[in-house]
N, C-alpha and C positions, 0 to 999 in steps of 0.2 A: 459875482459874489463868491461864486464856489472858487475860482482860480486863488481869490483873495484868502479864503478862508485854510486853504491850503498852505498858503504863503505866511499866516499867522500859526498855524500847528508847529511847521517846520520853525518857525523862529522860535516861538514862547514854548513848546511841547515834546516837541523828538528829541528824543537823544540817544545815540547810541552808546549802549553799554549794559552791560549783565545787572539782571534782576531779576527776582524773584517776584513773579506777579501773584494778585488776591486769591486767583485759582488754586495757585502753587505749583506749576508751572517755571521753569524756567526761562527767559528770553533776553535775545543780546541787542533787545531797542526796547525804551519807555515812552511812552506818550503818558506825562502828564496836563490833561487835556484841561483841566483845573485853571492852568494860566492862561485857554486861551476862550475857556466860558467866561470866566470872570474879566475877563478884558472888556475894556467898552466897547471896540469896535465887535474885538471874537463876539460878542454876546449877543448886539444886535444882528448881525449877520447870522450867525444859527438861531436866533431866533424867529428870521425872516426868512430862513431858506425851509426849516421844520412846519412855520404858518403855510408857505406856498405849498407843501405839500398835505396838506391838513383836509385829510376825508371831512364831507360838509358835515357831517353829521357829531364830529368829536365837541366836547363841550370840556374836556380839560384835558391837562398834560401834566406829570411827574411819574417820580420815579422814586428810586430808594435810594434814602440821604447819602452823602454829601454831593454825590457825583452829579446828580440829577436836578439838582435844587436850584441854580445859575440858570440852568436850561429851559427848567419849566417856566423861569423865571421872567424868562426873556421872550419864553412864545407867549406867556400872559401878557407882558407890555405890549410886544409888537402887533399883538392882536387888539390890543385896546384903541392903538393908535391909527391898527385900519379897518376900525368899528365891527368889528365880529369879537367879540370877547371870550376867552378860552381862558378858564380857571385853572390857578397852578395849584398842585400840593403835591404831599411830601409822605412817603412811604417809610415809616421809620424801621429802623433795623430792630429794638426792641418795642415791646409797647411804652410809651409812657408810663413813669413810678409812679404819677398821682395824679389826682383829679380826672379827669375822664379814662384814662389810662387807654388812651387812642394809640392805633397802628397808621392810621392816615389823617395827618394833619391838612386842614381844607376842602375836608370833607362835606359841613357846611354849603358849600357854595354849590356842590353836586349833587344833585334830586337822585332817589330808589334809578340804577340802573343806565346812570349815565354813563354813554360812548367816551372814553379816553384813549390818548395816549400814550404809553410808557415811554420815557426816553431816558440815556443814557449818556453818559459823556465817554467811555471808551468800551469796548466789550472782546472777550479773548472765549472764552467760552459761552457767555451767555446767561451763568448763575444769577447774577445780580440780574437782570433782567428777567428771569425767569421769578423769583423769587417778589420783587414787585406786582409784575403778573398775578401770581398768588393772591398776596397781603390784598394787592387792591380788587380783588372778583370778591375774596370773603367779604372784604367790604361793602359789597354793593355795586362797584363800578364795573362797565362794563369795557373792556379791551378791544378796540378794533384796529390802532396799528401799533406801532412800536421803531424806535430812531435810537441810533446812538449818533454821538460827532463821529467816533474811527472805532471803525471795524476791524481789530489786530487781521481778522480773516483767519481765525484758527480753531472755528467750530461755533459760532455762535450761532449763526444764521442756519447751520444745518438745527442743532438744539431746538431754535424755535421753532424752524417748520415742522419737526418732530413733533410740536402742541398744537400745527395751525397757526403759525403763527409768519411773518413776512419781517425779516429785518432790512428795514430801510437805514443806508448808511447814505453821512451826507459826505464821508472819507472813508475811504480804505488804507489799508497799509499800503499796496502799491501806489496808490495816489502821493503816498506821502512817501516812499522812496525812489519813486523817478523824478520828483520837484527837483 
């Protein structure tokens, strides 16, 4: 699966060529990783690869929108499907403008203090990650790992162990430029 999931980034995701990432950052390759969560096959695959490594004890997975919402999406199905159930939600980047005016949609489904996930669909610094992290502790929830699909490898991973934190990548940039 992992060789596979590689083989799907570099088709639907890499590309080489100058951009200006969310960080602000400049860099002369894009992984948007968007086409290959939202793919049928990409999806169940990091969804099944993020479940196999899934601490016994997590009871949900998301991250903050849009990036992270496929993914969580997908370790909720594939976990439904091999009977351990892992609830997905959704880290919003503002609160909701009404009615409950929530920061984590799916909240509901996680008790005071529940073990989560964060996960990520690409990560260059670690912001977006770090910032979920946040949103979802004020919430209630508690963090015990954290995943993106691709690791640019340009400081994320240091950022998070900087809070205690371990970033599990199911791709690195070099994985994805020796393919």
């Amino acid at each position: 699966m992992q060789n596979r999931l590689v083989a799907l980034l570099r088709e639907k995701s890499y590309r080489r060529m100058k951009v200006v990432l969310a960080s602000g950052r400049e860099s002369d390759f894009y992984v948007d990783a968007r086409q290959t969560t939202l793919h049928a096959e990409g999806s169940w695959i990091i969804g099944s690869l993020i479940c196999d490594r899934l601490l016994p004890e997590v009871e949900g997975a998301g991250g903050l929108t849009m990036g992270a919402d496929p993914i969580a999406s997908a370790v909720a199905t594939v976990s439904w499907y091999r009977q351990r159930p892992i609830h997905a939600f959704i880290v919003r980047k503002e609160p909701k403008a009404h009615g409950t005016q929530a920061w984590v949609e799916g909240r509901s489904n996680l008790g005071p203090g529940a073990p989560v996930a964060i996960v990520e669909d690409t990560t260059t610094t670690g912001g977006s990650l770090l910032k979920a992290i946040d949103r979802a502790q004020l919430d209630g929830l508690r963090v015990v790992q954290c995943f993106t699909v691709v690791d640019r490898e340009e400081g994320a991973a240091e950022a998070l162990a900087a809070r205690g934190y371990t970033l599990e990548a199911l791709v690195r940039r070099r994985d994805l430029e020796a393919a």
